[in-house]
VMD Tcl script that builds the backbone (N, CA, C; Angstrom):
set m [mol new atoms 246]
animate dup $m
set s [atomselect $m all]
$s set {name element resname resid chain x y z} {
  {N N UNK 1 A -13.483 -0.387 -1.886}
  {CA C UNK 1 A -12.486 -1.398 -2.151}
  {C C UNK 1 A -11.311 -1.198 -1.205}
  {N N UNK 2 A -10.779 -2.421 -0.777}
  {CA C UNK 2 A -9.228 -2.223 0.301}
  {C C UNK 2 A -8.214 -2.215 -0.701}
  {N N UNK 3 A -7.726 -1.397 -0.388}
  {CA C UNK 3 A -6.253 -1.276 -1.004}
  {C C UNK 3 A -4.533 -1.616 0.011}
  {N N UNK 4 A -3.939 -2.543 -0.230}
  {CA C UNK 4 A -2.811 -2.321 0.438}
  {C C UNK 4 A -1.185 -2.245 -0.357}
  {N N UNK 5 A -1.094 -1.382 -0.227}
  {CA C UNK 5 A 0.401 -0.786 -0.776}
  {C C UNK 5 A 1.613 -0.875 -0.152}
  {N N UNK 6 A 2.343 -1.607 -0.517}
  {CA C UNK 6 A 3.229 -2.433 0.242}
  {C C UNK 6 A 4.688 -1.277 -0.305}
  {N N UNK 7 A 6.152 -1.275 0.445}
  {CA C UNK 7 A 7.114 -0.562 -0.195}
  {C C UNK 7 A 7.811 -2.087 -0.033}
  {N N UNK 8 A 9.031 -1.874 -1.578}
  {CA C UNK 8 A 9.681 -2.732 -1.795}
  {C C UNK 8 A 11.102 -2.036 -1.986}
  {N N UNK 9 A 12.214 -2.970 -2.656}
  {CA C UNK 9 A 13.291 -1.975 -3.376}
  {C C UNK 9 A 12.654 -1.094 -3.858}
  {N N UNK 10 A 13.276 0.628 -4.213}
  {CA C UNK 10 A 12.966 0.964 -4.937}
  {C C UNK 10 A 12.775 2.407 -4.650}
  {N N UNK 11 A 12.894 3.760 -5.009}
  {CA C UNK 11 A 12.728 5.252 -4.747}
  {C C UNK 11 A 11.708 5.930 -4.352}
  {N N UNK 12 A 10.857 4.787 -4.124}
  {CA C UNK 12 A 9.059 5.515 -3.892}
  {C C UNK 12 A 8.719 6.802 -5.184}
  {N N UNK 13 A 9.074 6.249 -6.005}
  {CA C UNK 13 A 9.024 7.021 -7.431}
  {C C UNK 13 A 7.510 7.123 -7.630}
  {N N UNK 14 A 6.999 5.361 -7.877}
  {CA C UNK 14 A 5.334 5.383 -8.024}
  {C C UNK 14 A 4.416 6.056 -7.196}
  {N N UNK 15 A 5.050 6.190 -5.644}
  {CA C UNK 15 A 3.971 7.185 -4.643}
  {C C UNK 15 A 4.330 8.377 -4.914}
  {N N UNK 16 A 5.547 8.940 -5.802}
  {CA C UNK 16 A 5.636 10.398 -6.016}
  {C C UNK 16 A 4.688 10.978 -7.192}
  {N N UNK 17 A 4.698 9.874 -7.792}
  {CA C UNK 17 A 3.811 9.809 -9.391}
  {C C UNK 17 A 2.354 9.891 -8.754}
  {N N UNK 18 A 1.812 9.266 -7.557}
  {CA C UNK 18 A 1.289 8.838 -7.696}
  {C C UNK 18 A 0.168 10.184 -7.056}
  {N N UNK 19 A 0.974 10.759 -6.178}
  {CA C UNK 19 A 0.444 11.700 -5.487}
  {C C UNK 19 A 0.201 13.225 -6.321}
  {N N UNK 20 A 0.879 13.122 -7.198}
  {CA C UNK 20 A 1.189 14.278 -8.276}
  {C C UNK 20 A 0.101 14.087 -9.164}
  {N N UNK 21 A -0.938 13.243 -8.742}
  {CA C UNK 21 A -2.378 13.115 -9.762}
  {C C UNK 21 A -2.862 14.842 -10.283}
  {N N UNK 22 A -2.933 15.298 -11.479}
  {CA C UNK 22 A -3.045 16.155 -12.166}
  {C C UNK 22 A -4.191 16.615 -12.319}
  {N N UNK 23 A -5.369 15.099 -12.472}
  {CA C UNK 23 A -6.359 15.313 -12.963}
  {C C UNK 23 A -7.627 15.887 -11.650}
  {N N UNK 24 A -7.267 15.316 -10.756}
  {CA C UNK 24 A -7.811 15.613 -9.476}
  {C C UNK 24 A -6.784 15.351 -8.286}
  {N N UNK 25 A -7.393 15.640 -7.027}
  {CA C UNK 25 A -6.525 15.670 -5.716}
  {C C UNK 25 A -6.515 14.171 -5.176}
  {N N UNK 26 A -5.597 13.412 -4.645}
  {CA C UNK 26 A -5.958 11.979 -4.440}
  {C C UNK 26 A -7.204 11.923 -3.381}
  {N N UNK 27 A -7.372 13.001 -2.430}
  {CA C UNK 27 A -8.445 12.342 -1.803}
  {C C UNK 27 A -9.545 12.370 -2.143}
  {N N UNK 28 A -10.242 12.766 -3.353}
  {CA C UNK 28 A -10.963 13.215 -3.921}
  {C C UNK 28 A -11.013 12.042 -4.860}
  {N N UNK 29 A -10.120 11.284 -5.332}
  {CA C UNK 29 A -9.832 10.416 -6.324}
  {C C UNK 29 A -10.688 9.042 -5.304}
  {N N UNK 30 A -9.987 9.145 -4.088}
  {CA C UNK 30 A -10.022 7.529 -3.534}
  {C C UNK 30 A -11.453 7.542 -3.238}
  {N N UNK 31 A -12.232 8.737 -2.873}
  {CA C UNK 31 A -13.507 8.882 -2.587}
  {C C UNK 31 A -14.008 8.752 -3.726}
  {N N UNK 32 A -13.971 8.667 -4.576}
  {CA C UNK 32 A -14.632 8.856 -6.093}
  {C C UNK 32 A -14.406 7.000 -6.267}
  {N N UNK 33 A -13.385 6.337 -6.368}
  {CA C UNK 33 A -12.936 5.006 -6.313}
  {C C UNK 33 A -13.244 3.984 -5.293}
  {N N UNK 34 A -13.806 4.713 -3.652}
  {CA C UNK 34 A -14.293 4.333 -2.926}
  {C C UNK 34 A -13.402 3.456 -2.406}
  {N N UNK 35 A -11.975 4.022 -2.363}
  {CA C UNK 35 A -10.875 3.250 -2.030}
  {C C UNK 35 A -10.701 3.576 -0.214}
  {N N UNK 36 A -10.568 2.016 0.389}
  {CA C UNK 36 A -10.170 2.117 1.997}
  {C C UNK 36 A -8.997 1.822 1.990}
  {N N UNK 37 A -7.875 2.854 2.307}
  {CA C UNK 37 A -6.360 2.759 2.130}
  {C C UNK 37 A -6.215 1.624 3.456}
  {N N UNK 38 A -5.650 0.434 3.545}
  {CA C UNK 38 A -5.548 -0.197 4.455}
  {C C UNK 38 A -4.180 0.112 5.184}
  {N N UNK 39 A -3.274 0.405 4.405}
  {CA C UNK 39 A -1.909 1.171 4.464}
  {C C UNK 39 A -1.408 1.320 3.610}
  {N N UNK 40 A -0.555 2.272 3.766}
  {CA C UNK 40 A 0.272 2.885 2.629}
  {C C UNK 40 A 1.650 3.530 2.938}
  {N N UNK 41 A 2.942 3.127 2.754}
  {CA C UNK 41 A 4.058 4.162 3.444}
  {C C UNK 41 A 3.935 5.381 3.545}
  {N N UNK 42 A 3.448 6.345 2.809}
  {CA C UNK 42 A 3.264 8.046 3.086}
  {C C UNK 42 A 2.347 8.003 3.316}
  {N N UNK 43 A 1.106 7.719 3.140}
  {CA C UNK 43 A -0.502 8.258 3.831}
  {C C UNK 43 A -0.949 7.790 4.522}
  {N N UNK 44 A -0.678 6.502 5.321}
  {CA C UNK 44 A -1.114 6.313 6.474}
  {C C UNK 44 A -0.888 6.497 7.546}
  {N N UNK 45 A -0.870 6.510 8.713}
  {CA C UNK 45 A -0.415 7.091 10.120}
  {C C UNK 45 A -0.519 5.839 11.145}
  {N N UNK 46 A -0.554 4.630 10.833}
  {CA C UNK 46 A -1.088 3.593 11.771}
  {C C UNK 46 A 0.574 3.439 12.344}
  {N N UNK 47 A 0.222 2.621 13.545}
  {CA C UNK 47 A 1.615 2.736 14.274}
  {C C UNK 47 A 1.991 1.067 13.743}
  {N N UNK 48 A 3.367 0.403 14.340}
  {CA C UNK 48 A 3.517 -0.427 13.667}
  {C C UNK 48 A 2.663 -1.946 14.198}
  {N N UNK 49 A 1.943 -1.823 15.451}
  {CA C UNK 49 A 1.239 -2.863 16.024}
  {C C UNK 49 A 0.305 -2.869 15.005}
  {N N UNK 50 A -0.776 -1.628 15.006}
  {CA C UNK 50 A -1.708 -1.472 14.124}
  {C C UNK 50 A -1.717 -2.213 12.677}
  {N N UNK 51 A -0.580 -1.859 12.038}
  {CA C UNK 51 A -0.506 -2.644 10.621}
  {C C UNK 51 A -0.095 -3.848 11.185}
  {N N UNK 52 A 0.638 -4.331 11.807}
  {CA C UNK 52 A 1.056 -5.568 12.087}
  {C C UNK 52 A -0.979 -6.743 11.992}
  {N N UNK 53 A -1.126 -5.494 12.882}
  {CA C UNK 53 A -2.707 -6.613 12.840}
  {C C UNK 53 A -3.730 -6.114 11.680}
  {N N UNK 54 A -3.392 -5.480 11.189}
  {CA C UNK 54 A -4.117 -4.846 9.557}
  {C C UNK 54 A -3.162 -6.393 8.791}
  {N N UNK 55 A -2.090 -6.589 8.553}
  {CA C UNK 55 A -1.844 -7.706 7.871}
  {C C UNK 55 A -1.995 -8.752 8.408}
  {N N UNK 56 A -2.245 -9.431 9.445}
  {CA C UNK 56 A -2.569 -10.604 9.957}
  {C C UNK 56 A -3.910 -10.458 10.026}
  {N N UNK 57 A -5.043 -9.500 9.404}
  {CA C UNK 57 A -6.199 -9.646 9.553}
  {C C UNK 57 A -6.626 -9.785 7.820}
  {N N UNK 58 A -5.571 -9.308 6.959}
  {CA C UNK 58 A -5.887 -9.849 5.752}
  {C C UNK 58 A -5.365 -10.954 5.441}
  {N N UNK 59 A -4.147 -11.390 6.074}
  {CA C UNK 59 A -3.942 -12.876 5.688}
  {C C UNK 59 A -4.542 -14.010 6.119}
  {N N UNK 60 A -5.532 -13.373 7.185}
  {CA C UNK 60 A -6.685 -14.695 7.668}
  {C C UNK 60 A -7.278 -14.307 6.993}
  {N N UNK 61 A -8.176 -13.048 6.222}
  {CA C UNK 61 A -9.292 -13.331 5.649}
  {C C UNK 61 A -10.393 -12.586 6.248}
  {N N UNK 62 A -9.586 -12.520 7.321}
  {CA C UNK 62 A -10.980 -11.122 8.098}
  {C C UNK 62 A -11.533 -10.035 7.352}
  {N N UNK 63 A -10.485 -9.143 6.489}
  {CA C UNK 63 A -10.723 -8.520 6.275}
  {C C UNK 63 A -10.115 -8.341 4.323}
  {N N UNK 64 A -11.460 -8.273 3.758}
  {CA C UNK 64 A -11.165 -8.463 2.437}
  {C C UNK 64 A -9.845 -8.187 1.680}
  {N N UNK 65 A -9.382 -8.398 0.799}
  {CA C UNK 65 A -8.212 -7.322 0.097}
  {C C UNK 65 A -8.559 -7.503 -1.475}
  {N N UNK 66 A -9.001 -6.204 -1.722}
  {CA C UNK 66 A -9.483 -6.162 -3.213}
  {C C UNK 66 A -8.360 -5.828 -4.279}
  {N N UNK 67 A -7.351 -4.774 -3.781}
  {CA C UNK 67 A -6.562 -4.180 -4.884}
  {C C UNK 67 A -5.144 -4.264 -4.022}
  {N N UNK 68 A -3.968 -4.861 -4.459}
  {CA C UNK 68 A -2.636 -4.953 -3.878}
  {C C UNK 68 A -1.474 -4.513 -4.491}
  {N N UNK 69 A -0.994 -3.855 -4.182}
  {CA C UNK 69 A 0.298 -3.027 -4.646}
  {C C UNK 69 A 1.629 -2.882 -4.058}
  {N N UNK 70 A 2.795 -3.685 -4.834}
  {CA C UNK 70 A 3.929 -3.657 -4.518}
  {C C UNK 70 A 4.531 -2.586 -5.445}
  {N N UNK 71 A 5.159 -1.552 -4.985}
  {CA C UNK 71 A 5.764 -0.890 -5.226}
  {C C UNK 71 A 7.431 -1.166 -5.205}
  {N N UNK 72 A 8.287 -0.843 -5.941}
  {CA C UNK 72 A 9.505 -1.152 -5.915}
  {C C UNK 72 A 9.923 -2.787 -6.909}
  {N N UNK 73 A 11.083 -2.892 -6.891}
  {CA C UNK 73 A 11.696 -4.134 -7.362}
  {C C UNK 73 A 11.239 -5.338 -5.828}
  {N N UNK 74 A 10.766 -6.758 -6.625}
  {CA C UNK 74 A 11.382 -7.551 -5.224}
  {C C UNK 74 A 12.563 -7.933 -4.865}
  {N N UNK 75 A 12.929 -7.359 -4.106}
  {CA C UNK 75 A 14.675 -7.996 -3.436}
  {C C UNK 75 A 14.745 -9.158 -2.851}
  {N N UNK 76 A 15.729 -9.849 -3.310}
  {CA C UNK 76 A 16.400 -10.838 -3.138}
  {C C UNK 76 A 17.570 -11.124 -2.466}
  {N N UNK 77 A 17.624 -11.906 -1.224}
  {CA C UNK 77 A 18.910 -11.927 -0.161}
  {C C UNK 77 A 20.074 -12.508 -0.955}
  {N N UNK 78 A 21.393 -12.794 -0.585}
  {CA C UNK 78 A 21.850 -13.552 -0.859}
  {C C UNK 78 A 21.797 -14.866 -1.059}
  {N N UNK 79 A 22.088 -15.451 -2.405}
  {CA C UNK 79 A 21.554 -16.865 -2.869}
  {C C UNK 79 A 20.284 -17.075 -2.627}
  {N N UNK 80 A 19.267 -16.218 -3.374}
  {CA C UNK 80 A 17.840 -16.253 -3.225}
  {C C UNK 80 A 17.166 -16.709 -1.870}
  {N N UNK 81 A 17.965 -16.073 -1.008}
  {CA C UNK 81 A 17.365 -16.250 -0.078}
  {C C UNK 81 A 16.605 -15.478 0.643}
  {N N UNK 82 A 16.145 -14.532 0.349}
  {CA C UNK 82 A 15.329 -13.290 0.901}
  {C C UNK 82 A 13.740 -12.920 -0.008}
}
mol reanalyze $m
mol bondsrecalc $m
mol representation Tube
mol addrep $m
């Protein structure tokens, strides 16, 4: 399954939680879940072209997106404009 984990407002609290998995080690988890991290703010290493075309290849459709994750509050610009 693709996973993409987006950062929003917010302390990266859920990737601290998230990495602190107890029950097993996450890479051990995503292999078990058969999870393809498409990106992620702490575990991925892609440079910013790379994701740039990792998201323009899921918003055409090229490339599936099974599981999506916003992390953080969504922020809002001034006068809802953001």
């Amino acid at each position: 399954m693709n996973i993409l984990w987006m950062q929003s407002g917010g302390c990266s609290g859920c990737t601290l939680s998230f990495l602190g998995l107890e029950e097993m080690d996450l890479l051990s988890w995503s292999q078990e879940m058969d999870l393809n991290w498409l990106w992620h703010p702490s575990l991925t290493e892609h440079s910013s072209d790379e994701t740039q075309a990792i998201l323009q290849d899921v918003i055409s459709g090229k490339i599936p997106l099974d599981i999506f994750c916003l992390e953080g509050s969504v922020v809002m610009g001034p006068n809802n404009s953001g």
